[in-house]
C-alpha positions in Angstrom: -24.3 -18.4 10.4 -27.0 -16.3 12.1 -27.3 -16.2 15.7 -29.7 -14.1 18.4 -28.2 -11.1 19.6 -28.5 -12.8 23.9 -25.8 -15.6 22.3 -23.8 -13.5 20.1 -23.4 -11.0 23.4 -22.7 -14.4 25.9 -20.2 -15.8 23.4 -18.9 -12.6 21.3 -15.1 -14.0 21.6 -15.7 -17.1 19.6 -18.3 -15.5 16.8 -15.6 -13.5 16.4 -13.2 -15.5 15.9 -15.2 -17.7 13.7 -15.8 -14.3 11.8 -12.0 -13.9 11.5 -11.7 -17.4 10.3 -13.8 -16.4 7.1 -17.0 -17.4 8.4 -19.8 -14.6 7.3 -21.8 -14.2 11.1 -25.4 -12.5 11.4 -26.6 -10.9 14.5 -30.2 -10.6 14.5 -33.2 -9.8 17.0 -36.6 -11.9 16.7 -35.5 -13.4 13.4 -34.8 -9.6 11.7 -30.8 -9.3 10.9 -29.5 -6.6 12.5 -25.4 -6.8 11.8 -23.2 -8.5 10.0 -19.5 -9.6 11.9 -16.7 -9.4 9.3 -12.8 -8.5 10.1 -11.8 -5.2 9.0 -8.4 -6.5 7.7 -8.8 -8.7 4.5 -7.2 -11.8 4.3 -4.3 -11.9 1.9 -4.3 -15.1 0.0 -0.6 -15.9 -1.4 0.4 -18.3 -3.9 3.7 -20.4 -3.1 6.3 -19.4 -6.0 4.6 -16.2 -7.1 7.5 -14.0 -6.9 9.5 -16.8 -8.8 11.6 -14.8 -11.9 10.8 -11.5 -10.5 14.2 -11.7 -8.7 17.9 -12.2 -9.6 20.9 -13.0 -7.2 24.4 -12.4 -8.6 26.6 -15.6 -8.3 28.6 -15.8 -4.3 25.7 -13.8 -2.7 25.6 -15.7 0.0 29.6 -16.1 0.4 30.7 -14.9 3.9 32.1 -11.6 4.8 35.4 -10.8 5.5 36.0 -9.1 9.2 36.5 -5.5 6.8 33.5 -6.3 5.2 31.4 -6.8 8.1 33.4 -3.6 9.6 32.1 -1.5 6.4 28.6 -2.7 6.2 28.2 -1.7 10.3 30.1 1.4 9.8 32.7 0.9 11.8 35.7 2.8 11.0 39.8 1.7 11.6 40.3 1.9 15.4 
C-alpha cells in the first residue's frame, strides 16, 4: 500500500497498525517514495506440535504433592 505523506500523518495509528499486521506501507510525496513502515520486531511464525519428541516426562509427574513436598519445594523448614 502506498499512501501521501498528508494521509499517512492524519491517520498514522492505523497505517501502522496495518504495517504491524504484515502489510508492507509506503509513504511517499508527489508520487516519489520516501519511507517504508515495517515493525521492528519480526513476527515469529510457530508450527503447532514442533516441539513434539523433543521432551520426555517421567511417569506420575503431574501426581500431587505431599504437604512436606510442597514445604521443601518453597523452602520452608520444620517449624
Amino acid at each position: 500500500m502506498t499512501l501521501d505523506v498528508e494521509e499517512a500523518s492524519t491517520q498514522l495509528a492505523a497505517w501502522i497498525e496495518r504495517a504491524l499486521a504484515g502489510e508492507t506501507v509506503v509513504v511517499s510525496r508527489a508520487g516519489h517514495p520516501l519511507v517504508e513502515l515495517k515493525p521492528l520486531i519480526a513476527k515469529s511464525v510457530r508450527a503447532l506440535g514442533a516441539a513434539r519428541g523433543l521432551t520426555r516426562e517421567e511417569p506420575g509427574w503431574d501426581a500431587a504433592m505431599t504437604e512436606p513436598e510442597v514445604d521443601e519445594f518453597m523452602g520452608i523448614g520444620p517449624g
